[in-house]
Wavefront OBJ file of the C-alpha trace (Angstrom):
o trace
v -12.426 6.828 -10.180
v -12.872 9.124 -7.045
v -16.238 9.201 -5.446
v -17.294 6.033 -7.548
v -20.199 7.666 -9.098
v -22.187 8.385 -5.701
v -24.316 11.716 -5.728
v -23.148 12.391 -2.026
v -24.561 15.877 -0.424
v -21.825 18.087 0.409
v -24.051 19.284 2.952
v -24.564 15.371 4.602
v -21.107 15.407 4.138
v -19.628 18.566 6.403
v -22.515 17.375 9.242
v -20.405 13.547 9.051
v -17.123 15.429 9.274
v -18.158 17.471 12.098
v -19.701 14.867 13.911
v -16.541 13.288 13.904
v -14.889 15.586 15.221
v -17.366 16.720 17.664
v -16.909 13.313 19.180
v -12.720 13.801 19.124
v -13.285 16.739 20.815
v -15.019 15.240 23.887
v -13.004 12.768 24.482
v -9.494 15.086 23.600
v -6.724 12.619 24.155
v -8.763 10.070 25.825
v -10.015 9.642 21.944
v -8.901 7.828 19.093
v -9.402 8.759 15.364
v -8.517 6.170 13.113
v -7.577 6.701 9.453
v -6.399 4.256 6.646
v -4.199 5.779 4.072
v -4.385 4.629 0.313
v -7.321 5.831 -1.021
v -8.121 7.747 2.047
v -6.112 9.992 3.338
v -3.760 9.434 0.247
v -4.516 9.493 -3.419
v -2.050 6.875 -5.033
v -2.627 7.813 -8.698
v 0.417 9.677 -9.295
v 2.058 6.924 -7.786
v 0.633 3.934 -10.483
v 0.936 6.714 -13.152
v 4.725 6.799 -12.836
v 5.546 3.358 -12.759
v 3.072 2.536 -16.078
v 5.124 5.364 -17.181
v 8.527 4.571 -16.259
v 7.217 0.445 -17.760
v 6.399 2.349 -20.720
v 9.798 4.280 -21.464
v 11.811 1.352 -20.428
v 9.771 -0.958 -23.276
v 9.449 1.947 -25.880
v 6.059 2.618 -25.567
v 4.763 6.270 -26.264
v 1.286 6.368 -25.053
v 1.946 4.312 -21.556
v 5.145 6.848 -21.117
v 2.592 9.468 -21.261
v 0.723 8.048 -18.507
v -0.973 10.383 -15.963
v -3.157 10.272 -12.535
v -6.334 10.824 -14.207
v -5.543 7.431 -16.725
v -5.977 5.435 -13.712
v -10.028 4.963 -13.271
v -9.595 1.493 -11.445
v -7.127 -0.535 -9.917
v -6.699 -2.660 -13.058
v -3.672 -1.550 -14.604
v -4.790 -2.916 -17.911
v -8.041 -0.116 -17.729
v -4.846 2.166 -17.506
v -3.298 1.320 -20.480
v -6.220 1.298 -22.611
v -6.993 4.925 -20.854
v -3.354 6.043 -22.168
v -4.936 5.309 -25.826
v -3.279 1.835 -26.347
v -5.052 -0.293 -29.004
v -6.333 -3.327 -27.340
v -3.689 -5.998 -28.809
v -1.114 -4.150 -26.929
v -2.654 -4.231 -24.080
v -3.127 -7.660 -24.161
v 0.232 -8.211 -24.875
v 2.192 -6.167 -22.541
v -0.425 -6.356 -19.213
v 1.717 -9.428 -17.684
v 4.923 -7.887 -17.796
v 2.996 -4.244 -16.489
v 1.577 -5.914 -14.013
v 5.071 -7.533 -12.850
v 6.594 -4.598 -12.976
v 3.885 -2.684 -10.972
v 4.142 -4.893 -8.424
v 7.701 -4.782 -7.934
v 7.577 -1.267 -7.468
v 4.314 -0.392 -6.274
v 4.722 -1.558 -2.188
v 8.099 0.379 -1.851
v 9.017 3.709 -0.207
v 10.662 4.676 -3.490
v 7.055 5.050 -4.950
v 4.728 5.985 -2.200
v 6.752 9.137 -1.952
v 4.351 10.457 -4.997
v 1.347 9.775 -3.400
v -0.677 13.312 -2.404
v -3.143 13.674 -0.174
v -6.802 13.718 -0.750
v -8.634 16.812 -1.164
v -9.884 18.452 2.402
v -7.276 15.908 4.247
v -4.443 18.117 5.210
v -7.095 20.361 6.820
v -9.327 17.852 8.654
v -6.522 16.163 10.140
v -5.077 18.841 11.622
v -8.303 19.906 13.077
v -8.256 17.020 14.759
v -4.709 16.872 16.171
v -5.761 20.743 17.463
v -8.937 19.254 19.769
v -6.423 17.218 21.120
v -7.459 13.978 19.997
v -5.254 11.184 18.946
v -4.916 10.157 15.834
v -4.210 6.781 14.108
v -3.160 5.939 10.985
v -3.532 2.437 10.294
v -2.667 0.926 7.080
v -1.931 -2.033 4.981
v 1.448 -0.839 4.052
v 4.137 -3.109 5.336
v 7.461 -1.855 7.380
v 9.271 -1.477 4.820
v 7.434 1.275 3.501
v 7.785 3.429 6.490
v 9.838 5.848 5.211
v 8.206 6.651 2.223
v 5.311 7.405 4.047
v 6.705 9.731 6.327
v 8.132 11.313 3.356
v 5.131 11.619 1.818
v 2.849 12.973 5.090
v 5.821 15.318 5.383
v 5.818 16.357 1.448
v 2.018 17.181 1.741
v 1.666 18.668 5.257
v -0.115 15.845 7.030
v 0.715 15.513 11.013
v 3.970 13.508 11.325
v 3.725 10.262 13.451
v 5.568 11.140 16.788
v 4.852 8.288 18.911
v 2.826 10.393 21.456
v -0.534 11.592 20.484
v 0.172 10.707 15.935
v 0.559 6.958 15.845
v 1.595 5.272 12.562
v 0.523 1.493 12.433
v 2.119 -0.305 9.694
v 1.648 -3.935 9.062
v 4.589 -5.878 10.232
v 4.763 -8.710 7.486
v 4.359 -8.127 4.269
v 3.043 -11.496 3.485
v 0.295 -10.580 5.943
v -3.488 -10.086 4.122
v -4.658 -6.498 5.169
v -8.123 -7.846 6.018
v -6.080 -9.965 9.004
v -3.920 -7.005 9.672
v -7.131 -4.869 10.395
v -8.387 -7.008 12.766
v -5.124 -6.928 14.190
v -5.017 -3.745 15.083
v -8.036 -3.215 16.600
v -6.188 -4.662 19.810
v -3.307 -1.646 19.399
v -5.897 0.724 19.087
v -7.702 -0.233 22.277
v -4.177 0.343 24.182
v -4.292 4.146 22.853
v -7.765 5.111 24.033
v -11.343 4.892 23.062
v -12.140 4.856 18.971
v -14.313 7.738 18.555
v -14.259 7.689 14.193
v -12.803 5.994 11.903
v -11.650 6.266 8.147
v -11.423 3.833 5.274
v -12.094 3.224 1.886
v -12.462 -0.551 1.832
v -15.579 -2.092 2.440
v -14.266 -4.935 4.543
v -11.723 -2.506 6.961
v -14.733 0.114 7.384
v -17.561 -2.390 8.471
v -14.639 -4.423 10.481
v -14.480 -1.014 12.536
v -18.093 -0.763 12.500
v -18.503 -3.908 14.200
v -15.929 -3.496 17.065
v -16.511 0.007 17.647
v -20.603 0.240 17.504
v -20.406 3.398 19.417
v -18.036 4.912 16.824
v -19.055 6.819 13.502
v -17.415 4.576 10.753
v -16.895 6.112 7.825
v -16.516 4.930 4.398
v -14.790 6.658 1.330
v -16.429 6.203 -1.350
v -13.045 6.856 -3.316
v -11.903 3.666 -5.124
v -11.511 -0.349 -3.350
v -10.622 -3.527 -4.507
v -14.097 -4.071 -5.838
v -14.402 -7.261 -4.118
v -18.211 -7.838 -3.671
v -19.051 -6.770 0.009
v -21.682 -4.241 0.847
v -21.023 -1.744 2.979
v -22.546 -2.292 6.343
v -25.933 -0.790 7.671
v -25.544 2.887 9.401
v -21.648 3.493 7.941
v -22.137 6.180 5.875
v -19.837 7.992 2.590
v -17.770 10.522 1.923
v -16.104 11.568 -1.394
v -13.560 13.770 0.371
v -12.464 15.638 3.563
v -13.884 19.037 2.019
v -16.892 20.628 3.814
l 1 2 3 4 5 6 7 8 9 10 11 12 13 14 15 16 17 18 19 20 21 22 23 24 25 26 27 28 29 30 31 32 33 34 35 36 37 38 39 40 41 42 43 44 45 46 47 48 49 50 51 52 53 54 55 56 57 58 59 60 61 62 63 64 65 66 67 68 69 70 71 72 73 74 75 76 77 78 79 80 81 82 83 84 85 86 87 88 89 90 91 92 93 94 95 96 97 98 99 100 101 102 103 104 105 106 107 108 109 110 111 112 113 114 115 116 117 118 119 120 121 122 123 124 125 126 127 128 129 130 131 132 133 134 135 136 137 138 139 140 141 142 143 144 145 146 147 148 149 150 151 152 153 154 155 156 157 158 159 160 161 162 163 164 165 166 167 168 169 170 171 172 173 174 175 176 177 178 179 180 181 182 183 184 185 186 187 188 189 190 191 192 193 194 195 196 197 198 199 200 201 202 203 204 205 206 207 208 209 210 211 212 213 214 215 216 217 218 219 220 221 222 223 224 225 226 227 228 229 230 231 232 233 234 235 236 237 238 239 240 241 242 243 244
């Protein structure tokens, strides 16, 4: 699922990252860095593989109690199942209900807690909170998943939102669509300081920054989406990782 199949230079890579934070370094805490979270900073596979799990032990189901991170190749949980080595009838059968249950589960704090953070994060971040930059996360995630997610920055040693210089933007209704809450916050962000880079894995959110912040270096991770059919816009380029 990660990296979606693109050949992407490491070398291309490292000269994107430090760009980035060449920029953040300028600026200091005039700057903004922005970063999304699922499927950015955050890998949410452990997260979908315990509740197909926990579905599968509650119905009695072997191979989807089994279910691990690296079962999860898309965001379609029936791939999942048939990825845990369940014959196709079953899948058939039981996706509905999976799906149900997934989603009851899957926008909580109780879950997000599992989610670990992508591979070079931990380590870019904090090179950015040291050039004194400020950073932004700004994410999809509803209130009500707050503290799950400050569990889970805490759990794998991402900078903790403190208000001051680590801002945590979380979309205030749930019934919001993220593409809406995006835009949103592109207004908050302009009250913080000047957007010098910013992170995200969906096509729409990354060439949404790219439009309002044409000075900025967008960034898109090429990690996993919700394969809705939008090209990526003209001079945002990808990253597989944080990891130079």
């Amino acid at each position: 699922m990660y990296a979606k199949g693109l050949a992407i230079s490491r070398a291309l890579q490292q000269r994107i990252l430090d760009d980035a934070s060449g920029r953040a370094r300028a600026l200091g805490r005039g700057g903004v860095v922005v970063f999304d979270l699922d499927s950015t900073l955050f890998d949410n596979r452990p997260r979908q593989a315990r509740i197909l799990a926990e579905f599968g032990a509650l119905r009695g189901v072997a191979a989807l109690a089994g279910c691990r991170a690296e079962h999860w190749t898309s965001w379609f949980i029936s791939d999942a199942m048939r990825q845990t080595g369940l014959a196709a009838e079953q899948v058939s059968a039981l996706a509905p209900a999976a799906r149900e249950f997934w989603r009851e589960r899957f926008f909580t704090s109780r879950y997000c807690v599992d989610d670990v953070p992508i591979e070079g994060s931990v380590e870019y971040v904090a090179e950015l909170v040291a050039t004194g930059t400020q950073i932004a996360y700004v994410t999809g995630r509803h209130t009500g998943m707050g503290e799950g997610s400050i569990a889970a920055f805490a759990r794998g040693g991402l900078p903790l939102p403190d208000g001051n210089t680590v801002h945590l933007l979380l979309k205030p209704d749930v019934a919001k669509h993220d593409d809406d809450w995006k835009l949103e916050a592109h207004g908050l962000l302009d009250r913080l300081g000047t957007v010098v880079a910013a992170f995200d894995n969906e096509p729409a959110h990354i060439n949404g920054y790219r439009a309002r912040y044409p000075e900025a270096l967008s960034v898109h991770l090429a990690t996993d989406d919700s394969e809705r059919p939008i090209p990526i816009a003209a001079g945002v380029p990808s990253i597989a990782d944080f990891v130079r």
